[in-house]
N, C-alpha and C positions, 0 to 999 in steps of 0.2 A: 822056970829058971830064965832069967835076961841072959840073952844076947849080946855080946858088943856089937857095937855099930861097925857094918864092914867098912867105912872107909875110916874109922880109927877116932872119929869126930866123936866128942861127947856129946850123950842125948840126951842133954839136960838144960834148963834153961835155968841159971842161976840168976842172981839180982846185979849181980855184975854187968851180966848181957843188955836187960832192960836197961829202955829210955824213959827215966821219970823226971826232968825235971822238965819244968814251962822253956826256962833259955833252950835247952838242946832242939824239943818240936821245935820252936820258933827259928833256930837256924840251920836247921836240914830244909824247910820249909822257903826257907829266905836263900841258902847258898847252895839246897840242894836240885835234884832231878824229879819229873812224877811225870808218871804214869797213870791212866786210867785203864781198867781192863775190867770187864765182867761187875762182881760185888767188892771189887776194891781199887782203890786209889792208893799207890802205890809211892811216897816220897824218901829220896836215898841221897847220899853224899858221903864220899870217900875219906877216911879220917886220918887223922897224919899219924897215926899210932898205932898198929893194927892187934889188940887186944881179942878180937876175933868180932864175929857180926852180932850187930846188935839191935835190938827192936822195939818200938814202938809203936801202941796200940790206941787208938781215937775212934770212938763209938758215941756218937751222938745219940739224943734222944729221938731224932726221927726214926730210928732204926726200931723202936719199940720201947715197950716197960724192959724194968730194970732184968727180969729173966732174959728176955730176948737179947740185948742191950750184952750181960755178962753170958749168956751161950757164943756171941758174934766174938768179944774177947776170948774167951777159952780155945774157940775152931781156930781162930788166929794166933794164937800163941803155939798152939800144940802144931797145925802145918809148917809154922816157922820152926818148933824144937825138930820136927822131924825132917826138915830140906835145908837144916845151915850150911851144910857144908857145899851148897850149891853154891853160896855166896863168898864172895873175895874176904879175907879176914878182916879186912880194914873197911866196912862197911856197915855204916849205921843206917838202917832202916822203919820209915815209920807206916807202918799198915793203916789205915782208913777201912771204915767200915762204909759201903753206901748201903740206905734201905733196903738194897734188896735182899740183902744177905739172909735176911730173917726169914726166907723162905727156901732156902739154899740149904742141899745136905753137904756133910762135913768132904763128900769127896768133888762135889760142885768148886767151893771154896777151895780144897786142895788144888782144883784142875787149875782155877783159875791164877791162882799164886804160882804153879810154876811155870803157864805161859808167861806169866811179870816176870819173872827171873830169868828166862829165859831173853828177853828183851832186855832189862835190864844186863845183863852179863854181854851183848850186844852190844847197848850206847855206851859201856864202860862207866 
């Protein structure tokens, strides 16, 4: 049986939340904040509409073949479905995968996204 989320946030990550198109990367990237920390690079900017937080994922092919590659997506979608509510609602952010990831377990990568948020919630 599920649980609701105790602090009342949905733990879902619908297609609303995602960041798919090229214009959005490209001006979080260009108007936005980054961070480096651990197995990710971390880029964010504050939205004038606050629909709730939202995410995008960039996994290159240094990081491995396409298993490695779509594991590095999943760990990072799934730390972000499970820590949104860390973040301000008006906040789009896009995850970066660096290579190291691909040797990182799923609570490695958790640790390291909420030192970013952590920092991030910080510079504002």
């Amino acid at each position: 049986m599920l649980m609701p989320s105790p602090s009342g946030a949905s733990q879902s990550l619908p297609a609303r939340r995602r960041i798919k198109r090229n214009s959005e990367f490209v001006r979080i990237k260009a108007r936005g904040r980054r961070l480096t920390l651990g197995c990710l690079i971390v880029n964010w900017v504050t939205a004038p509409r606050p629909p709730g937080p939202r995410l995008g994922v960039v996994v290159s092919k240094r990081v491995g073949n396409a298993v490695e590659r779509n594991r590095a997506k999943r760990v990072m979608r799934e730390v972000f479905r499970r820590h949104q509510d860390l973040l301000p609602t008006a906040c789009h952010l896009v995850l970066i995968a660096r290579p190291s990831i691909a040797e990182r377990s799923y609570g490695s990568v958790e640790r390291d996204f909420l030192d970013a948020m952590k920092q991030v919630q910080a510079r504002g």
